[in-house]
C-alpha positions as CSV (number, residue, x, y, z in Angstrom):
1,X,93.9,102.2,66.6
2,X,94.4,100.7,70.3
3,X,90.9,99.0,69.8
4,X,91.9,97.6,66.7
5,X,95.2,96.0,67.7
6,X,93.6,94.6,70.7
7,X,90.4,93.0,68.8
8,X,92.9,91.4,66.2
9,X,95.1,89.9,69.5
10,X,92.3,88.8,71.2
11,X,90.8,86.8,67.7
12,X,94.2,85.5,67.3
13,X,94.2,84.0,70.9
14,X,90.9,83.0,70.5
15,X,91.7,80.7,67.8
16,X,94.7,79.2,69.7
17,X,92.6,78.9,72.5
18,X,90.1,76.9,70.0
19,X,91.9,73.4,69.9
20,X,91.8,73.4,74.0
21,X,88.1,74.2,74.4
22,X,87.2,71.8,71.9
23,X,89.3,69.2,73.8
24,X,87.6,70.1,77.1
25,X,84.5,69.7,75.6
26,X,85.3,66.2,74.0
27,X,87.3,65.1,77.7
28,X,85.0,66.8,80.2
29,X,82.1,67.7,78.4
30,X,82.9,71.6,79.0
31,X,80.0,73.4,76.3
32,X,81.5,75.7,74.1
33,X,78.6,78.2,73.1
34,X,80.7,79.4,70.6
35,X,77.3,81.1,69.2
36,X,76.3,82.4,72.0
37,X,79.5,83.9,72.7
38,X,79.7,85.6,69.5
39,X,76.2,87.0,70.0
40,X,73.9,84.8,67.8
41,X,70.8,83.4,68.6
42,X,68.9,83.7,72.2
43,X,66.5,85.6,73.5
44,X,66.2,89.6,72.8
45,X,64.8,91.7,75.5
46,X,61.8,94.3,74.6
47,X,64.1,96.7,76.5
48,X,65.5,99.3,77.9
49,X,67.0,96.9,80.1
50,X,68.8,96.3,83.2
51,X,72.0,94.2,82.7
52,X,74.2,92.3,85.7
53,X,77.2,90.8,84.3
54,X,78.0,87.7,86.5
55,X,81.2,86.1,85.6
56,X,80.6,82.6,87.5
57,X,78.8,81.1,90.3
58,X,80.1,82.7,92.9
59,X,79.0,86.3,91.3
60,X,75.8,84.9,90.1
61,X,75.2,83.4,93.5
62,X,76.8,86.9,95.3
63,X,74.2,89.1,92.9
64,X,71.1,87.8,94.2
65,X,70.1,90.5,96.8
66,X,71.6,92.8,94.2
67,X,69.2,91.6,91.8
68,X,65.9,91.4,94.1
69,X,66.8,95.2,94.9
70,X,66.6,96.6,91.1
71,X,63.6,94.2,90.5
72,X,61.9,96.0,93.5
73,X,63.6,99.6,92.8
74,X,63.1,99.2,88.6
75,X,59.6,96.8,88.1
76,X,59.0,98.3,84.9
77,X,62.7,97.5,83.2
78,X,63.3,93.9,82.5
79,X,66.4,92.1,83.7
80,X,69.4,90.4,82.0
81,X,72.0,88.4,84.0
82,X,75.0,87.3,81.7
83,X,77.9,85.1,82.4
84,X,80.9,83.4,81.0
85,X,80.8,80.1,82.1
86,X,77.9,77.3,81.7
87,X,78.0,76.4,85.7
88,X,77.1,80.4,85.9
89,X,74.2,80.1,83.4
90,X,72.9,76.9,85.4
91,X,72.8,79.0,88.7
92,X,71.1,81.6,87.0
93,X,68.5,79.4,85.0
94,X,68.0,77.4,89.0
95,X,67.8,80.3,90.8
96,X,66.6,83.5,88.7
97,X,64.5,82.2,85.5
98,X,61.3,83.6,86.9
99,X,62.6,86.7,86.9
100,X,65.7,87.5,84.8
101,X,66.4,86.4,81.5
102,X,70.2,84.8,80.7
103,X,72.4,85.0,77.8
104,X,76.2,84.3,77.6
105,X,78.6,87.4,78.0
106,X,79.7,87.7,74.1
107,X,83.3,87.7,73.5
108,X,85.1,90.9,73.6
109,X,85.1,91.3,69.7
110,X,83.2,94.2,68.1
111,X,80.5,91.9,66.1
112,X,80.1,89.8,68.9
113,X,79.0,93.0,71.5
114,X,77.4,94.5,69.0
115,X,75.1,91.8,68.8
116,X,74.7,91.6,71.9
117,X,73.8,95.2,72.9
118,X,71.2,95.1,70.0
119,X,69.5,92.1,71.6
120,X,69.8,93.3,75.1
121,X,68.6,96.9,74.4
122,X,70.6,97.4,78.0
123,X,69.6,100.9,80.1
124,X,72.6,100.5,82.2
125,X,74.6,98.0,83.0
126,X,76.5,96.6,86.0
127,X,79.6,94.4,86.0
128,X,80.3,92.5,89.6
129,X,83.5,92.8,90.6
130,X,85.9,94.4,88.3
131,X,85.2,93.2,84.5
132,X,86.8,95.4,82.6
133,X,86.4,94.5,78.9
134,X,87.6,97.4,76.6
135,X,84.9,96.8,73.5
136,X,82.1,96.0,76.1
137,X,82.9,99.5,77.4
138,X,83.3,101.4,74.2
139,X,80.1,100.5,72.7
140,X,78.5,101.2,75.6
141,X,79.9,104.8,76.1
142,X,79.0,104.8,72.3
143,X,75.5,103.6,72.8
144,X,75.2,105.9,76.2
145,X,75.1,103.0,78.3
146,X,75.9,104.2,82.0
147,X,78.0,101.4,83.6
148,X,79.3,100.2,87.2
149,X,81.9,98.2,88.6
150,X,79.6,96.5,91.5
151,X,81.6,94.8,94.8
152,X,85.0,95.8,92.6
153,X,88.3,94.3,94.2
154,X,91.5,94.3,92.8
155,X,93.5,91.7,93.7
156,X,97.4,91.4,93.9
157,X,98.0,89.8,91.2
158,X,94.9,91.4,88.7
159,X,96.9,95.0,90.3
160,X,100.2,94.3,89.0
161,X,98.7,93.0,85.8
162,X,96.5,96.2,85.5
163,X,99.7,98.8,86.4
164,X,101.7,96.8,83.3
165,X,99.2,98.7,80.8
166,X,98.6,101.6,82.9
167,X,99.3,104.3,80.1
168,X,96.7,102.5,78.1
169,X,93.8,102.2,81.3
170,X,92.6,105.8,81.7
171,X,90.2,106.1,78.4
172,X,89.0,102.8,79.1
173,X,87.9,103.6,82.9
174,X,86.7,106.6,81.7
175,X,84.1,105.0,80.5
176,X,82.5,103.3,83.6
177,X,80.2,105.6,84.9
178,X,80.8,104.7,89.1
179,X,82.8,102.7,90.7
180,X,81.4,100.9,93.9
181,X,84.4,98.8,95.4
182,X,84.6,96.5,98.3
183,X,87.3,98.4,100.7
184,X,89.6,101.6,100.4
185,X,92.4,99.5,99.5
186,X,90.5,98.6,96.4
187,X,89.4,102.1,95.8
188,X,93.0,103.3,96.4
189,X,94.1,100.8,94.2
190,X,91.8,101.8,91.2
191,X,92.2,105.1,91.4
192,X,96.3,105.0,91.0
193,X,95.3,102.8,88.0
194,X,93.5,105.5,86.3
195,X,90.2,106.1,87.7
196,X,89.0,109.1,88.4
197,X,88.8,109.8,92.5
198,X,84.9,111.4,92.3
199,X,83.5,108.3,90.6
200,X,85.3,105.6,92.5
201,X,83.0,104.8,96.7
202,X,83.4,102.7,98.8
203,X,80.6,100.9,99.4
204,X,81.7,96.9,101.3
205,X,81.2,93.3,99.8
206,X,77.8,92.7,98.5
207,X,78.4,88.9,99.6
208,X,77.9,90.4,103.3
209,X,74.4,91.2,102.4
210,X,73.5,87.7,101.2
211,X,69.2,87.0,101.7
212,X,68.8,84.5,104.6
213,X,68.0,80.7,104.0
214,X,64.4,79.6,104.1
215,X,62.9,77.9,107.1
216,X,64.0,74.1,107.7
217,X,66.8,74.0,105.7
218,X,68.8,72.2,107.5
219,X,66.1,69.4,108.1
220,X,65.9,69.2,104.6
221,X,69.5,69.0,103.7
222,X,70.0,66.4,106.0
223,X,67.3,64.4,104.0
224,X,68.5,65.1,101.6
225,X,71.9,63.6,102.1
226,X,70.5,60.7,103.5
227,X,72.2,61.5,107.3
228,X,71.1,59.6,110.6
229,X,69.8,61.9,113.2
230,X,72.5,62.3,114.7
231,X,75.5,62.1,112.6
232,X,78.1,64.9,112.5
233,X,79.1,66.5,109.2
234,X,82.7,68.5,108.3
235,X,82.5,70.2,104.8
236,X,85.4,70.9,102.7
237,X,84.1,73.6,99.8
238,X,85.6,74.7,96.8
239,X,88.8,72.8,96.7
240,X,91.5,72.6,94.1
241,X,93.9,69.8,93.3
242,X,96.4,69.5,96.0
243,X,94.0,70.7,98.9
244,X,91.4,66.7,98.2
245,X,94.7,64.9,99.7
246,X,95.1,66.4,103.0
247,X,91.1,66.6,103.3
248,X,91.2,63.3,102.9
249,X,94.0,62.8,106.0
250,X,92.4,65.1,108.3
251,X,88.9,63.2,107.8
252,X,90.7,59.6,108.2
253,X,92.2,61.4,111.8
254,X,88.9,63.0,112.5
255,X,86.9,59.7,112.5
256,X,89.1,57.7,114.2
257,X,87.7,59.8,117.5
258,X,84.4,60.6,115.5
259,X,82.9,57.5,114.1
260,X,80.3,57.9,111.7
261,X,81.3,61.6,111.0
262,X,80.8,62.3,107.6
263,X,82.4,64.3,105.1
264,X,81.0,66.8,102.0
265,X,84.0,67.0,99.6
266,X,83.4,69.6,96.8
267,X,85.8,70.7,94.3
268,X,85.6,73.8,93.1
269,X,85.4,73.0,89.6
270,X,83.1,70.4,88.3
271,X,85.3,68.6,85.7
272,X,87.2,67.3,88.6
273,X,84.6,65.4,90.2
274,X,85.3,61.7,88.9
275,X,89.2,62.7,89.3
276,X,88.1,63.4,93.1
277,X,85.5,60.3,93.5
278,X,89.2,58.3,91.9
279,X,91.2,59.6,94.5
280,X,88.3,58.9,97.6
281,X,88.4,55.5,96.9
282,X,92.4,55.4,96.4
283,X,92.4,56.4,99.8
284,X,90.1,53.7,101.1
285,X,86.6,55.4,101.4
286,X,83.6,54.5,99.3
287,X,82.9,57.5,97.6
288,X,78.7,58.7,96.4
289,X,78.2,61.5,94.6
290,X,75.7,64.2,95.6
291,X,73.2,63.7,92.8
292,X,72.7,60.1,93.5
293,X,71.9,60.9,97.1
294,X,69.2,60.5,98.7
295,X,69.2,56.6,98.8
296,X,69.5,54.1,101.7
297,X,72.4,54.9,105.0
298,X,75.0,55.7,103.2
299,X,77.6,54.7,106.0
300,X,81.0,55.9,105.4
301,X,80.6,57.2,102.1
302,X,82.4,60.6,101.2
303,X,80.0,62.5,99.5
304,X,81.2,64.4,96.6
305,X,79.4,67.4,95.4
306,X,78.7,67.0,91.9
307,X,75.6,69.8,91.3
308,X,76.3,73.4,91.2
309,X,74.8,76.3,93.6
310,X,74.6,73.8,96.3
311,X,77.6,74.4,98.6
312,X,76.2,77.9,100.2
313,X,72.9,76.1,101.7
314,X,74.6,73.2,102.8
315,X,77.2,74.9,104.5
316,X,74.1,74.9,107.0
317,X,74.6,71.2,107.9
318,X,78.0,71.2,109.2
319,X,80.0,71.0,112.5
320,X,82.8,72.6,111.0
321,X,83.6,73.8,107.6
322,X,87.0,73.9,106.1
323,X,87.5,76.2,102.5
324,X,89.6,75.2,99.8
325,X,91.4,77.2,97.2
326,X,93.8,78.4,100.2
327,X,96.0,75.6,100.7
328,X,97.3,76.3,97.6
329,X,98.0,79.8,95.7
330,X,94.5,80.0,94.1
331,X,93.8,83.0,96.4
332,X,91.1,81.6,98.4
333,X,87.4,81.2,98.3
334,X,84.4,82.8,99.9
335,X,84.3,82.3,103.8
336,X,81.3,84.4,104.3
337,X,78.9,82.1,103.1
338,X,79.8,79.4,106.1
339,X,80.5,82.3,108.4
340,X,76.9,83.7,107.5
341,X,75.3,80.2,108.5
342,X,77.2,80.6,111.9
343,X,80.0,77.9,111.4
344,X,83.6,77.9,112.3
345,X,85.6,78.3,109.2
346,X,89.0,77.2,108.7
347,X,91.0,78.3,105.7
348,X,94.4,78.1,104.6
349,X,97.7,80.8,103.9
350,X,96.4,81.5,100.6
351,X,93.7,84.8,100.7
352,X,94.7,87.1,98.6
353,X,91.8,86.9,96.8
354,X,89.7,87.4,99.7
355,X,91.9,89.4,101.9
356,X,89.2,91.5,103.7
357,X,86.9,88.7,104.8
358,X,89.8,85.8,105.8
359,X,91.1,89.2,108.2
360,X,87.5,90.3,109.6
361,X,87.1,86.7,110.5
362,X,90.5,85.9,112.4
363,X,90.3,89.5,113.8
364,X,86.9,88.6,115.3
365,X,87.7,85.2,116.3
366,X,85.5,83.9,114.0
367,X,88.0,82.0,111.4
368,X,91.2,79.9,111.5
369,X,94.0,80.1,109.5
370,X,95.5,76.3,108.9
371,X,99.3,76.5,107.5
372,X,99.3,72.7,106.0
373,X,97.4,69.5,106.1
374,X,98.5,68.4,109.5
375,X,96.9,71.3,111.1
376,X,93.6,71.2,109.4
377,X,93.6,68.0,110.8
378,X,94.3,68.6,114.1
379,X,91.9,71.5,113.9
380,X,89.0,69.8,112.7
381,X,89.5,67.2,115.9
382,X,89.8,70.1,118.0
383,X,86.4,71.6,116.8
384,X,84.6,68.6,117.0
385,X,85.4,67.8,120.2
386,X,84.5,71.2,121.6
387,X,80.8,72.0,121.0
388,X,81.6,75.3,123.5
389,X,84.4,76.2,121.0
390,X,82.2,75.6,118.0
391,X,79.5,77.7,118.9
392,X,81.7,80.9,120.2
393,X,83.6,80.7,116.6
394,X,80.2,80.4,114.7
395,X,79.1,83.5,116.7
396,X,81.8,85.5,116.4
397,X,82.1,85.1,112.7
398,X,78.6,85.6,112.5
399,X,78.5,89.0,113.9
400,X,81.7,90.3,112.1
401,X,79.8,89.5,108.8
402,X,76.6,91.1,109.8
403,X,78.3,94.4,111.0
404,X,79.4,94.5,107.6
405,X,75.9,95.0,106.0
406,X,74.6,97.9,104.1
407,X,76.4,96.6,100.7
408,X,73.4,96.2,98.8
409,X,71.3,99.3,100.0
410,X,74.7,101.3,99.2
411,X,75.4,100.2,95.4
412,X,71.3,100.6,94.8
413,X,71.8,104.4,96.1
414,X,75.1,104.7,93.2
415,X,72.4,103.2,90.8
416,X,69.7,105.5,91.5
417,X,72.5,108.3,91.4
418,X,74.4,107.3,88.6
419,X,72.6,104.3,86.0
420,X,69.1,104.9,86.4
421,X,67.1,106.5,83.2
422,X,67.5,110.2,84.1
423,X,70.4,109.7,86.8
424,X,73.2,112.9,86.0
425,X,76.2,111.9,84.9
């Protein structure tokens, strides 16, 4: 009966939804894969299968040792990476086509997981971070599916959203075979929702265990953006609307003692990318965008990153690195990935999201926290002026992060234990 209620409520929201995604599609050119999402069309898999569900970039990006490790542990099972949104699929296509196969997560609607099951033929299935879609599960308890929760966090907000329905949680995390979270205060936290204590480990943030860049990318990189030699590079990553402005300020301030420096501005959502490239040149910069690049010097252009599954490599070139999402209450966005390249990372109040990481870096040294625009600013100064400083923050958070290995080797040992064909339950 629950089921029921909740597919009609979710089909009633999705058709009230409809007007907006059709309106993002016709303003921003947002896809809809309506078909896709209701399971039709692409391609089936001669299964069994092994199934990641990767919500967005970030995930699919995150998933990658993940994913070399059940390729190496499972050769004989073919692999399916699904996710929700189209800049997702894009880093998956990139990055993964030679050896996974993508569809679009269907929409939590009986039909539409059906469908997709049936197509997917899946042996197990594992869900980064903590997805927790109540038909998904179902038919897969149904079908015997084992599944995981992979790097799972609960967030503040996702907790108190998660205790409002409580009473209603504990058949549905029944069905999730093993929970692999990313600290004890996650694990603590899904157990009081529901979870029972022997499936739920600890076992760190797979992000922590993310595969090395090749050789010479930072040469490359730097051709690639068309830089001098010798010309210094600040990166602002993942920013939301609210954070471009005091970027903007503290990069004004930062070249007025560091001509020629050069800033990467990426928002972390792509539609914004001509509303940011606006707002460069309202604040007296030329602006280029990253896919027009390489060409000629391109002098005191900002460049604005307009491609997707860029931002972790080319966290490489920079003197300093600066990540959005935190000056405002979006809850922060991954500091690992600069950290892991051996940068200083600054980042704002706003964490929640990534509690665990933004404390292991200002713990170690490795990471600042900026309160508001005038102190990224006078940050960003300070870092550039101190090479010393620079390198003793890029090592510091360079170290915390690798102590922190062993995510990757763990959740493949809760596979072998608990998904693989012929695991116990």
């Amino acid at each position: 009966m629950i089921h029921a209620v909740y597919s009609l409520v979710l089909a009633g929201v999705t058709l009230g939804y409809l007007p907006v995604a059709l309106w993002r599609r016709a303003a921003h050119g947002v896809p809809l894969h309506a078909r896709a999402r209701l399971g039709f069309g692409g391609p089936r898999v001669a299964g069994p299968a092994m199934w990641v569900h990767a919500v967005s970039v970030g995930e699919a990006i995150a998933a990658q040792a993940l994913l070399d490790g059940l390729r190496r542990a499972y050769p004989a099972l073919p692999l399916v990476v699904t996710t929700v949104t189209e800049t997702g699929a894009r880093v998956v296509r990139d990055r993964y086509a030679a050896v996974a196969t993508h569809r679009f997560f269907p929409l939590d609607l009986p039909g539409a997981v059906g469908r997709t099951f049936r197509a997917i033929a899946p042996a197990f299935l594992v869900c980064m971070e903590t997805e927790l879609w109540p038909n998904v599960l179902r038919h897969a308890r149904r079908r015997g599916v084992p599944v995981m929760i992979a790097s799972g966090r609960l967030s503040d907000r996702s907790f108190g959203r998660y205790r409002l329905v409580k009473p209603l949680l504990r058949a549905m995390l029944d069905d999730v075979r093993v929970f692999a979270m990313q600290s004890q205060e996650d694990a603590r936290r899904m157990i009081a929702l529901g979870a029972r204590p022997e499936r739920v480990f600890v076992t760190g943030n797979v992000k922590h265990d993310a595969l090395p860049d090749a050789a010479g990318i930072v040469d490359l990189w730097r051709r690639l953006l068309a830089l001098r030699p010798d010309q210094r590079v600040w990166i602002a990553g993942s920013t939301h609307r609210g954070e471009d402005e005091a970027v903007l300020a503290a990069h004004r301030a930062a070249r007025a003692e560091h001509p020629g420096l050069v800033l990467v501005l990426a928002p972390r959502h792509p539609e914004r990318v001509a509303e940011v490239v606006d707002l460069v040149a309202a604040r007296g910069f030329s602006a280029v965008r990253r896919s027009e690049l390489p060409r000629g010097a391109i002098g005191d252009a900002v460049i604005v990153l307009d491609t997707v599954g860029e931002l972790a490599q080319l966290y490489a070139v920079a003197d300093v690195v600066f990540v959005g999402g935190s000056l405002v209450a979006a809850g922060g966005h991954n500091m690992l990935e600069p950290a892991l390249r051996r940068k200083p990372v600054l980042f704002g109040p706003h964490t929640e999201n990534f509690r665990e990481i933004a404390a292991l870096l200002v713990e170690s040294g490795g990471g600042l926290v900026v309160r508001h625009g005038a102190e990224l600013a006078a940050e960003v100064r300070r870092l550039l002026a101190d090479s010393a400083l620079r390198d003793k923050l890029g090592a510091a958070g360079l170290e915390a992060a690798a102590a922190r290995h062993g995510a990757v080797r763990a959740t493949l040992e809760l596979v072998e234990r608990f998904l693989a064909p012929g695991a116990r339950a």
